[in-house]
Backbone bond lengths (Angstrom), bond angles and torsions (degrees), N, CA, C in turn:
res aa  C-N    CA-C-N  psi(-1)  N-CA   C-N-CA  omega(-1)  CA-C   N-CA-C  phi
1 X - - - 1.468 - - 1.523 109.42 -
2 X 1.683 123.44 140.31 1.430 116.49 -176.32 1.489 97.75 -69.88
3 X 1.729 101.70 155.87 1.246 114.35 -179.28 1.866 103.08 -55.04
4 X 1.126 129.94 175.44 1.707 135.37 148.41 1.163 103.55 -54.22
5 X 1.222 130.94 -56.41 2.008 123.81 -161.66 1.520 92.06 -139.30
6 X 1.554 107.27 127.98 1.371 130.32 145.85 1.012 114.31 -74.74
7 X 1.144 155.24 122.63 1.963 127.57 174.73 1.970 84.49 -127.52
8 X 1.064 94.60 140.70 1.313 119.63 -178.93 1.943 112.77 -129.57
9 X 1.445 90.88 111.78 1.782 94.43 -176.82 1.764 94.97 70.92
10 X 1.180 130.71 30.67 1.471 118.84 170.03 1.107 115.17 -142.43
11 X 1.616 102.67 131.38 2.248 113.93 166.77 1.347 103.09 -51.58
12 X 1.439 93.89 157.51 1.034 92.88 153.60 1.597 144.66 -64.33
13 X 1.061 115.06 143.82 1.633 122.55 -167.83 1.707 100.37 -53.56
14 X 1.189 108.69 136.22 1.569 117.28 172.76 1.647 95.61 -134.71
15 X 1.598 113.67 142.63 1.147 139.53 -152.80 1.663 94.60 -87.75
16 X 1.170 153.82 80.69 0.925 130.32 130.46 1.590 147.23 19.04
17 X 1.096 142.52 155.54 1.320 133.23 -176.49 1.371 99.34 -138.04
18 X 2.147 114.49 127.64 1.244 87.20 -179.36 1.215 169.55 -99.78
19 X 1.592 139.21 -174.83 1.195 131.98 -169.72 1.753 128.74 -76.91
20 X 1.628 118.60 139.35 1.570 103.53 -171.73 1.794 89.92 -73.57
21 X 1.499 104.35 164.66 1.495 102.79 163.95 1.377 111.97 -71.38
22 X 1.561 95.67 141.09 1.791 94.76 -173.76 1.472 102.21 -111.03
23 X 1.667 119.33 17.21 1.352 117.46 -165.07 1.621 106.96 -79.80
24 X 1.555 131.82 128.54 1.148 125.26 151.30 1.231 107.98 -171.31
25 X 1.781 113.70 -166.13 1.486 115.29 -179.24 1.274 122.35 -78.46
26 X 1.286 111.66 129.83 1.770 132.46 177.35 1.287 111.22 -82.66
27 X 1.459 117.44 -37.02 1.616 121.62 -171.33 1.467 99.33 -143.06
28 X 0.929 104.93 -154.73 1.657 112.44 -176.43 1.747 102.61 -111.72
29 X 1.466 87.97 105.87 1.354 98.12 169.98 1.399 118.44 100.75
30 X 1.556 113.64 -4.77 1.441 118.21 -178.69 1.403 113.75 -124.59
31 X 1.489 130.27 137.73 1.426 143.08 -162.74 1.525 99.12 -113.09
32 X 1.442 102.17 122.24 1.318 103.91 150.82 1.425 114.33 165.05
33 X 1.451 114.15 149.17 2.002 112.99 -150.13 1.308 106.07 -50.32
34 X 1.130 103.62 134.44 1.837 135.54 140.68 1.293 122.41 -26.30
35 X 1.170 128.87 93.99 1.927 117.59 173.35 0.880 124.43 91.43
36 X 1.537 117.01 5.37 1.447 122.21 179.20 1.218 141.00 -108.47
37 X 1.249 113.68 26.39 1.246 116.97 169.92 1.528 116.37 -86.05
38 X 1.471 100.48 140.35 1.709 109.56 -171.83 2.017 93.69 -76.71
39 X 1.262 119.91 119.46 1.370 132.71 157.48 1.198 103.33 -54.56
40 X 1.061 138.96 -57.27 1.406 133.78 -154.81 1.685 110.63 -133.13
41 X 0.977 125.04 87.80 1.783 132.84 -159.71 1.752 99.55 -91.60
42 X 1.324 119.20 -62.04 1.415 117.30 164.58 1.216 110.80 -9.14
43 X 1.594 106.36 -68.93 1.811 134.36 -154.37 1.505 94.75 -49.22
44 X 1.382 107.30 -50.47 1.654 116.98 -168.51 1.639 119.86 -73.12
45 X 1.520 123.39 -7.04 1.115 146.05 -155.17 1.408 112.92 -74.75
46 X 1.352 117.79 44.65 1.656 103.58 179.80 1.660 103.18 83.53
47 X 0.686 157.56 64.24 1.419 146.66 -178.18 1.677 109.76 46.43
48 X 1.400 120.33 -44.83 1.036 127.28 -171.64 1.608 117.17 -12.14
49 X 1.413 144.18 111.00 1.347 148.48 147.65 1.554 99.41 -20.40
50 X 1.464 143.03 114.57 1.494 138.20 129.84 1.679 109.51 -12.92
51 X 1.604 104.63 -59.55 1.363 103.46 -165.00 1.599 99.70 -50.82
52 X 1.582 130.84 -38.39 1.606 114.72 -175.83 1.104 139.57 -95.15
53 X 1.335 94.47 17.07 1.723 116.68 174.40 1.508 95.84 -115.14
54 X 2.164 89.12 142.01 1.612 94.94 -178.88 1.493 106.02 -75.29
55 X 1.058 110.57 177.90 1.701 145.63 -157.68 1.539 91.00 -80.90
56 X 1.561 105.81 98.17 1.351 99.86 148.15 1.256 153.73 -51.57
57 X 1.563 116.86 153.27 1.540 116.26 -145.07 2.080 92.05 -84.57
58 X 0.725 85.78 177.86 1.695 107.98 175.78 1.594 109.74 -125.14
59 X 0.866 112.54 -69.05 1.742 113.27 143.70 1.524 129.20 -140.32
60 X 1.577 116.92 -179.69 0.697 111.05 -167.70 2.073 111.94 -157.92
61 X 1.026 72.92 142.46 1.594 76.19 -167.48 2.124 113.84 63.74
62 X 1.164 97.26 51.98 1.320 85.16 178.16 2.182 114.78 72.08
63 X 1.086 97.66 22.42 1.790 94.87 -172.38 1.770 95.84 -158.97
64 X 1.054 84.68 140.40 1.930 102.63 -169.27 1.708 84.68 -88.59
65 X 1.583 105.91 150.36 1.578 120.79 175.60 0.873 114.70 -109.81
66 X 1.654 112.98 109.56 1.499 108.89 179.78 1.708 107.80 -51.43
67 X 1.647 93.88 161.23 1.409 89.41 170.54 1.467 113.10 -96.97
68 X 1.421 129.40 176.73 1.303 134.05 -151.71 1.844 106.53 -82.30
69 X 1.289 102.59 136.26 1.705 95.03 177.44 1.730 114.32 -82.84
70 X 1.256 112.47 134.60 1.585 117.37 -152.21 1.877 90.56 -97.65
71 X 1.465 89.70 150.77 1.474 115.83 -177.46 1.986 104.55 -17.47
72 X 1.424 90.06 -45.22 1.526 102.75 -145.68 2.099 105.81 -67.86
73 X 1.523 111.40 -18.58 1.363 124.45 146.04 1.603 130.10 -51.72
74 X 1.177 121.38 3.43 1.338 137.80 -147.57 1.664 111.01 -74.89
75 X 1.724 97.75 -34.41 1.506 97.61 -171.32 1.603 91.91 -88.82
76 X 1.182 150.96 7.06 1.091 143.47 -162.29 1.652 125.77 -95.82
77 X 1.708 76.07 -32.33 1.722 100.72 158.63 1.486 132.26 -64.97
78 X 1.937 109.08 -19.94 1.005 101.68 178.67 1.848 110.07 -131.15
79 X 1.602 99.22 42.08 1.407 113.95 -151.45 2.258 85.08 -82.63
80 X 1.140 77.10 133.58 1.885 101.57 161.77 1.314 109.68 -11.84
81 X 1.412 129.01 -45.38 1.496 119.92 -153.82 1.598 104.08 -116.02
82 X 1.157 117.13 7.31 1.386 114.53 167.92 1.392 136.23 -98.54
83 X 1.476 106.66 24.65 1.603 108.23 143.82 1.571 110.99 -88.10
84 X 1.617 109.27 -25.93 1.481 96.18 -169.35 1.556 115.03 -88.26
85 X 1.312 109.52 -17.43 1.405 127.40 -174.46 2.192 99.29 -75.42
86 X 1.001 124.61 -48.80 1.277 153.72 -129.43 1.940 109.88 -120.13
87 X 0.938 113.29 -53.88 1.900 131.55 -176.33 1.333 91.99 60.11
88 X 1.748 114.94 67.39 1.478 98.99 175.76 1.099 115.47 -77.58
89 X 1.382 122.57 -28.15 2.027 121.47 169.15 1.118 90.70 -63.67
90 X 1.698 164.79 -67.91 1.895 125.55 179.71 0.930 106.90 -34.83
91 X 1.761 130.41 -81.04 1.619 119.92 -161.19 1.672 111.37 -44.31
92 X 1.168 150.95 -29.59 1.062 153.25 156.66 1.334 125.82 -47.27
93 X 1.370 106.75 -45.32 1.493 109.49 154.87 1.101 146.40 -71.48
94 X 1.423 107.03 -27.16 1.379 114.58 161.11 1.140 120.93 -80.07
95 X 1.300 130.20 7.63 1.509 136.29 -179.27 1.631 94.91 -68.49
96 X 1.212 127.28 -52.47 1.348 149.88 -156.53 2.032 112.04 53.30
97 X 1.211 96.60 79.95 2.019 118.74 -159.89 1.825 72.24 -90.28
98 X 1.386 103.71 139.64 1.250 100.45 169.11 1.839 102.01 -123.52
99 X 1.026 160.50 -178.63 1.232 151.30 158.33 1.446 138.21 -70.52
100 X 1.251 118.72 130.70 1.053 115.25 -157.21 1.169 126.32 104.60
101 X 1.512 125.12 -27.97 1.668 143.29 169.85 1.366 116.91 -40.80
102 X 1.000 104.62 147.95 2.056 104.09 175.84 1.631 98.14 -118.47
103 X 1.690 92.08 110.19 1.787 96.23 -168.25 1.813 98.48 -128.06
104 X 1.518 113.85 125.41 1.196 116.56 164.71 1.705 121.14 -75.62
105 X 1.317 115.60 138.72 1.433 104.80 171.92 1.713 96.32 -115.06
106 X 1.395 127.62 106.04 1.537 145.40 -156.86 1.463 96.21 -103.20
107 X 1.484 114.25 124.14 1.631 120.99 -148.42 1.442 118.91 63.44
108 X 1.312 123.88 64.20 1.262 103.48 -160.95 1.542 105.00 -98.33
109 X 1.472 106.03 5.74 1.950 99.02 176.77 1.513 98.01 60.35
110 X 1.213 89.14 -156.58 1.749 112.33 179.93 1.338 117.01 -72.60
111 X 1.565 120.64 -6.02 1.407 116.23 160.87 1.330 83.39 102.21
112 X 1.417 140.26 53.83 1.497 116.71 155.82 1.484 107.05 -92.78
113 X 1.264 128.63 -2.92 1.157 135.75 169.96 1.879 129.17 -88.85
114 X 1.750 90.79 -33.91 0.934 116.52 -176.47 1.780 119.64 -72.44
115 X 1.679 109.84 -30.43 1.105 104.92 172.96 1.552 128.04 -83.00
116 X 1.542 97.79 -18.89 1.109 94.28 156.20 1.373 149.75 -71.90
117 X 1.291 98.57 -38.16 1.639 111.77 157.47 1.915 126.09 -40.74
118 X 1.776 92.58 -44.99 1.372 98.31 165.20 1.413 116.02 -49.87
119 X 1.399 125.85 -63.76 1.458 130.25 -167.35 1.664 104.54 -59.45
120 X 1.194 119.26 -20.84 1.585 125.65 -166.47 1.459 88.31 -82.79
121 X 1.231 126.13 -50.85 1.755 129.60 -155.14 1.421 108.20 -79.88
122 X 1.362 115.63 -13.12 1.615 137.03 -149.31 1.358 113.32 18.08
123 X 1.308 131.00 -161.95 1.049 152.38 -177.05 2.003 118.72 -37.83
124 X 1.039 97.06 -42.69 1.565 125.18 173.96 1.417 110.94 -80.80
125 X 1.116 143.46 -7.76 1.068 152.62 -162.09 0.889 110.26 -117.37
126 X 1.526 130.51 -173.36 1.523 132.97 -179.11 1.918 110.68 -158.13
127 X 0.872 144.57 152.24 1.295 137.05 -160.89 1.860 84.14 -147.37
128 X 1.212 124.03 135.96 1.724 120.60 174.39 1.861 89.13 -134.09
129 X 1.241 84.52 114.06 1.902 113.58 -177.22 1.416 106.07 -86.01
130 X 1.545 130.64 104.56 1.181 141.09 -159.29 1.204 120.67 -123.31
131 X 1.620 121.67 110.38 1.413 117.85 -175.16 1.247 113.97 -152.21
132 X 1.433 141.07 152.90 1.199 138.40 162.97 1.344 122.37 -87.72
133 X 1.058 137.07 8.46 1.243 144.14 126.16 1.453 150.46 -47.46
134 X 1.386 136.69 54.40 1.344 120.15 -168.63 1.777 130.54 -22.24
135 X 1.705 79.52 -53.12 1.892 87.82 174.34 1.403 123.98 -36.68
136 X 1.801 98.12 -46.09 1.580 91.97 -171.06 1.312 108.35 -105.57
137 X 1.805 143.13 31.65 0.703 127.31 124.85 1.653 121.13 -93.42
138 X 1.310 129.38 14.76 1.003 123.82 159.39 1.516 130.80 -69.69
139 X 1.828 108.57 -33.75 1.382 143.99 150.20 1.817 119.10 -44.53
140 X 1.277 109.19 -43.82 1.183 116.79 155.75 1.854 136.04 -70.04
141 X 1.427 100.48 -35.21 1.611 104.80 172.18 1.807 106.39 -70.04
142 X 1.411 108.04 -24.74 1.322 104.47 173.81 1.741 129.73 -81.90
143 X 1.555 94.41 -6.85 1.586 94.55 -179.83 1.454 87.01 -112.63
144 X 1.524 153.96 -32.14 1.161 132.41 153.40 1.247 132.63 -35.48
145 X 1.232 108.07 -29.29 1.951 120.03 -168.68 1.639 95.11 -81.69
146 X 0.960 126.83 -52.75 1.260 145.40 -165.55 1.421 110.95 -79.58
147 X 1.478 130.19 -13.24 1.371 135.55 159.08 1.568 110.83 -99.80
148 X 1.177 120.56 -31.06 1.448 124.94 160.70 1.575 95.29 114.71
149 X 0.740 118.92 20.99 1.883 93.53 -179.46 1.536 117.66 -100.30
150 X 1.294 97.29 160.35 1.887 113.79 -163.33 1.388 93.46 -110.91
151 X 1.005 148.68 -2.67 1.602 136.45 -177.51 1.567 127.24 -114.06
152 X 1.457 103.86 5.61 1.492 114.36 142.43 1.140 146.32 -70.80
153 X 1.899 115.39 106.43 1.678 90.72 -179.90 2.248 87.77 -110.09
154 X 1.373 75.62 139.28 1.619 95.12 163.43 1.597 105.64 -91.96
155 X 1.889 99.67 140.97 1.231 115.21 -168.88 1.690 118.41 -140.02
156 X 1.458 115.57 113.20 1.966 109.72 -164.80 1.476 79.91 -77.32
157 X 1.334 116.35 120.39 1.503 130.03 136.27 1.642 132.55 -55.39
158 X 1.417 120.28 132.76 1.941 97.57 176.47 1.844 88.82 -91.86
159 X 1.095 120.88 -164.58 1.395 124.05 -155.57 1.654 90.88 -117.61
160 X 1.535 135.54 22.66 0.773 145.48 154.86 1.770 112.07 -123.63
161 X 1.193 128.53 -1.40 1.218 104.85 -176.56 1.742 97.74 -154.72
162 X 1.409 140.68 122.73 1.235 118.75 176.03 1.261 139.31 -113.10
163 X 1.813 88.39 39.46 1.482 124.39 154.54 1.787 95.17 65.02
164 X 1.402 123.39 54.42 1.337 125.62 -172.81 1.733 75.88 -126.06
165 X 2.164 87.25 147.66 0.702 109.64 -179.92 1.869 135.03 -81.76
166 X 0.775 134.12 -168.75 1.868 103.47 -177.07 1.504 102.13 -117.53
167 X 1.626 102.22 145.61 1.504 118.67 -169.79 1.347 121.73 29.29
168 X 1.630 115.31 51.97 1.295 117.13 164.29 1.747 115.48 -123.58
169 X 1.204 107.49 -3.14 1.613 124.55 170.52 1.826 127.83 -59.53
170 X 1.358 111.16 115.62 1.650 93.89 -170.63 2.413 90.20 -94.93
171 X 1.274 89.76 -20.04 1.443 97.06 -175.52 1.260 127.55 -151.18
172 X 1.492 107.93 108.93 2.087 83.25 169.01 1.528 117.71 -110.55
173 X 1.342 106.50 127.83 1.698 100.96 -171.72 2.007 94.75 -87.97
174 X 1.476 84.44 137.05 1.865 102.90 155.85 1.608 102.17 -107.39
175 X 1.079 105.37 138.52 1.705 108.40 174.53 1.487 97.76 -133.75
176 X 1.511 122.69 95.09 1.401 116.58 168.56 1.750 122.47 76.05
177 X 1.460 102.73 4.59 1.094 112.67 175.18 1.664 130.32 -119.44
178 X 0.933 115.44 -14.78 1.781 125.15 160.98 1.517 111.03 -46.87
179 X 1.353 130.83 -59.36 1.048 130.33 160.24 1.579 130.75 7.85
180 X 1.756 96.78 -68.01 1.397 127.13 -163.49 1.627 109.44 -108.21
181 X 1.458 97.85 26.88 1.800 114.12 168.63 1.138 102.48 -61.85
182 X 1.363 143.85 112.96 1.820 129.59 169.11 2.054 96.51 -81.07
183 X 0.994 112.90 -17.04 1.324 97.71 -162.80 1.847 96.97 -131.95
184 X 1.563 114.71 50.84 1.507 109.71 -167.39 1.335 127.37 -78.35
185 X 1.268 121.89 4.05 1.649 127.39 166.52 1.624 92.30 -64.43
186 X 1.203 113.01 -60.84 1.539 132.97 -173.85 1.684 106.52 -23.18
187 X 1.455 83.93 -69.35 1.444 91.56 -171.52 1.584 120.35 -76.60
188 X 1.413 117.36 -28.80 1.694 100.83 -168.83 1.851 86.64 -88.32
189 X 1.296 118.76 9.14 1.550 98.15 164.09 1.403 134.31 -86.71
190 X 1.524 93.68 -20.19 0.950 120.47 176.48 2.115 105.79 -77.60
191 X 1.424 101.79 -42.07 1.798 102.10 -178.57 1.684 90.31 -66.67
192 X 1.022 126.62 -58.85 1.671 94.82 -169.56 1.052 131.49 -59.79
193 X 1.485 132.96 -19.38 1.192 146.50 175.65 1.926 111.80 -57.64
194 X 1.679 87.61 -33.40 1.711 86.48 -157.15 1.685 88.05 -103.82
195 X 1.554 129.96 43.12 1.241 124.18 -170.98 1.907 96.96 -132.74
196 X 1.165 91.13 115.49 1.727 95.06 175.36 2.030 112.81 -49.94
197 X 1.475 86.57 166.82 1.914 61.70 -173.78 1.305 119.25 -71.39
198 X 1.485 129.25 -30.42 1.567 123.72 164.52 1.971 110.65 -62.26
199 X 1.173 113.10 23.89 1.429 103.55 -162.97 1.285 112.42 -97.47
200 X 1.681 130.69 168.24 1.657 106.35 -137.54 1.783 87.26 -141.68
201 X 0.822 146.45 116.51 1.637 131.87 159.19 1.554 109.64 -101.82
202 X 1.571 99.02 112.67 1.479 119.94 -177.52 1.464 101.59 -99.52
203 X 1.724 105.63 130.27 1.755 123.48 -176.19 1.561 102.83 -126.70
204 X 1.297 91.16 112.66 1.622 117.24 157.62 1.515 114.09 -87.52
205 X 1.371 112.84 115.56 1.150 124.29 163.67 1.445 139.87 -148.72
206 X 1.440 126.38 114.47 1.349 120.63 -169.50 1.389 132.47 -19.15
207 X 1.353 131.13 120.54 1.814 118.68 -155.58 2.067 90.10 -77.64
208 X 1.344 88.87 144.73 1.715 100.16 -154.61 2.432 65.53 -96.58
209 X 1.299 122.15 -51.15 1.363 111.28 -177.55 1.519 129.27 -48.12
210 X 1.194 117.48 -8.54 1.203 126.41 -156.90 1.877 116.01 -106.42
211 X 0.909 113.47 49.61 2.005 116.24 -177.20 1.436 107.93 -23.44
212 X 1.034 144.03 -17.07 1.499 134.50 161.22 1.067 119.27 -102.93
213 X 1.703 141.35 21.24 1.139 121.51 116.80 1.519 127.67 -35.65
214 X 0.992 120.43 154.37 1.788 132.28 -175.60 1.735 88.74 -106.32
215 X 0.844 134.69 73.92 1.504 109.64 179.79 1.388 103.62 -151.69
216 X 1.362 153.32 110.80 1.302 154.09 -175.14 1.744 121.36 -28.35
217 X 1.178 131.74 104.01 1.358 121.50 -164.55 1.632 123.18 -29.50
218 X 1.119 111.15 -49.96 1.636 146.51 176.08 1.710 92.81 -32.34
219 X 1.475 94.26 -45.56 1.924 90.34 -165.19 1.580 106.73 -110.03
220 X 1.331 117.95 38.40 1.571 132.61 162.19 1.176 119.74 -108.35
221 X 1.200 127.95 148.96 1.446 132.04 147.74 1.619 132.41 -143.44
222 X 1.315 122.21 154.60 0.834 143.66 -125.94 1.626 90.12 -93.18
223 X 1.732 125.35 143.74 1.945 104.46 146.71 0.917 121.61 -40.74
224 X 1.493 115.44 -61.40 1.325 122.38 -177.04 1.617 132.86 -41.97
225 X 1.714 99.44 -52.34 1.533 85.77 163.75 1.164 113.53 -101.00
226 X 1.143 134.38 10.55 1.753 114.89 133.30 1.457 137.53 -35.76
227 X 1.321 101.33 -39.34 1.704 115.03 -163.72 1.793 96.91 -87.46
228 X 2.037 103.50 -28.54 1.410 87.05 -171.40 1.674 117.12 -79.19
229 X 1.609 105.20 -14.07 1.418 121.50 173.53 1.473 120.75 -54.55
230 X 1.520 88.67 -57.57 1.874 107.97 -165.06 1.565 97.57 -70.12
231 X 1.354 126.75 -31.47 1.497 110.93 -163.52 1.332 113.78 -95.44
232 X 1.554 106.95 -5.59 1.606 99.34 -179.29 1.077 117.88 -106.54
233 X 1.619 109.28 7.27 1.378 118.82 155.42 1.754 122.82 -91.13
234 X 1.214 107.02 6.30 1.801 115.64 -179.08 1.398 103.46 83.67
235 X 1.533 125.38 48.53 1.668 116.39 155.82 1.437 75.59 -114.10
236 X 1.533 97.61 165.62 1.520 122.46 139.92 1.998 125.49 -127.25
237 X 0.730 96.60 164.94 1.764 93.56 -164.73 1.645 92.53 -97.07
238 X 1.791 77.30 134.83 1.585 89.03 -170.87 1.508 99.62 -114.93
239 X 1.400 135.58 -26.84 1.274 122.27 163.16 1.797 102.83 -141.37
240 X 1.493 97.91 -176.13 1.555 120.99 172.47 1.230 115.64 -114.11
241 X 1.486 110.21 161.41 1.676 100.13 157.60 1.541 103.66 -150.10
242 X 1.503 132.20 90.87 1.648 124.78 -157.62 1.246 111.82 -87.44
243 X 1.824 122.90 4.09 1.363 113.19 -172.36 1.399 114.57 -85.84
244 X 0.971 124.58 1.66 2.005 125.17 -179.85 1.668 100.22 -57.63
245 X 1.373 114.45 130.73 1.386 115.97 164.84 1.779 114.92 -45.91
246 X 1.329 129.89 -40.61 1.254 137.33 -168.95 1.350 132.23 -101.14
247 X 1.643 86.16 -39.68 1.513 98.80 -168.35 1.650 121.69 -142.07
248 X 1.449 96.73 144.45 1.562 98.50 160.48 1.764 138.20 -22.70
249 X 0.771 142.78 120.00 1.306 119.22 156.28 1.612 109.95 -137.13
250 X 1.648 111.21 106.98 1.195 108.17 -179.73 1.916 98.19 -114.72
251 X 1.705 97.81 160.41 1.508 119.55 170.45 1.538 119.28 -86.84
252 X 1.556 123.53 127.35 1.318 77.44 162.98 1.507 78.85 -150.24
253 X 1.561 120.42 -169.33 1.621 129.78 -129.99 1.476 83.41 -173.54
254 X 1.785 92.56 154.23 1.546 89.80 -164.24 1.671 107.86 -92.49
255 X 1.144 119.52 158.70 1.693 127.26 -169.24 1.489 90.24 -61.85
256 X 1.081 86.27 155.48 1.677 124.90 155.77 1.735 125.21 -75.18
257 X 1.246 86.87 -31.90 1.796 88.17 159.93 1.450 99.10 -132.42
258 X 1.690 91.68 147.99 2.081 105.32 -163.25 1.717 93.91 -70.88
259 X 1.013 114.41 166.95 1.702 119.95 173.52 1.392 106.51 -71.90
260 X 1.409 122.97 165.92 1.495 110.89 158.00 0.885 122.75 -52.52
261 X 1.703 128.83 -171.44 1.270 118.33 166.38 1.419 103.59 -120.28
């Protein structure tokens, strides 16, 4: 029988103590945690030395990168009003997770995404919980333990690589976190690599078109520069899904012709 936790590149889990909600308004009219941005994301990267990772971008392709939301945002992710704010059971459904699948959830925070994915993949399946944060997968081994499931492995990502394995992926969900890639050639080269060839990486992201989102500009984006991101790294978009109250959620699959290099 697989062990309960694989942990790959990870300490052991230490229990935390818990967090006040840090969720509220920053500006007028936009939601999103208080104090949490990681200063130093490199630093947090798997052990990884800063000094051996290149120099993160500031932006890229025409779009400023948010910076990363730090551990200390944690309850915000799984705050009360974000099924109603959010339709995260739609985005879940439209994933179409069938059982048995080996699906990454990349940023996975505290796993409010992540446990669900488990129950979707069931028993046969596998869910690989991906973050550069220890904190907040430490936050996550504690709401896994406590729901019981065996088919999570938690994984420290460096902010160039998220230590996924190659062509064994049926899905990797981003939920609100691509955005705040400092190093994103890095990484979606790395997501196609680790995507079987039917394999699908689905991106949730706040519609950057939409002025009544509540959501800080910084942490939106656009179709448009979505499509100019994803394609010049060798995906192409293989479907849509426009009904989320907030956000984007497009598919996409890796090209048919490799990107330059």
């Amino acid at each position: 029988m697989r062990p309960r936790w694989r942990l790959r590149l990870y300490p052991t889990a230490r229990q935390l103590s818990a967090f006040a909600l840090l969720a509220g308004v920053l500006s007028a009219g936009s939601w999103a945690p208080s104090g949490c941005s990681a200063e130093e994301p490199d630093a947090q990267a798997g052990g990884t030395a800063a000094a051996e990772l290149p120099p993160p971008l500031s932006e890229y392709l025409g779009r400023e990168i948010a910076p990363t939301m730090g551990y200390q945002g944690a309850p915000w992710l799984i705050r009360a009003t974000r099924e109603k704010e959010e339709s995260c059971d739609e985005l879940l459904a439209a994933l179409d997770i069938e059982p048995g699948q080996v699906v990454c959830d990349l940023g996975c925070g505290n796993g409010f995404y992540t446990l669900q994915l488990a129950e979707l993949v069931g028993s046969e399946g596998r869910v690989l919980a991906v973050d550069i944060q220890p904190e907040m997968l430490s936050l996550l081994d504690a709401r896994a333990k406590e729901a019981d499931f065996e088919n999570i492995e938690p994984m420290l990502s460096t902010v160039i690589d998220p230590q996924l394995p190659a062509g064994e992926l049926d899905l990797v969900l981003l939920v609100d976190v691509y955005h705040e890639f400092s190093h994103p050639v890095h990484m979606l080269r790395a997501l196609r690599e680790s995507l079987k060839p039917e394999g699908r990486i689905a991106l949730a992201e706040f519609r950057l078109e939409d002025p009544t989102v509540p959501i800080k500009r910084l942490h939106k984006m656009s179709k448009e520069q979505i499509l100019k991101e994803y394609t010049a790294n060798g995906l192409e978009l293989a479907a849509e899904y426009d009904e989320l109250p907030w956000q984007h959620l497009m598919f996409f699959t890796r090209a048919k012709e490799p990107p330059d290099p």
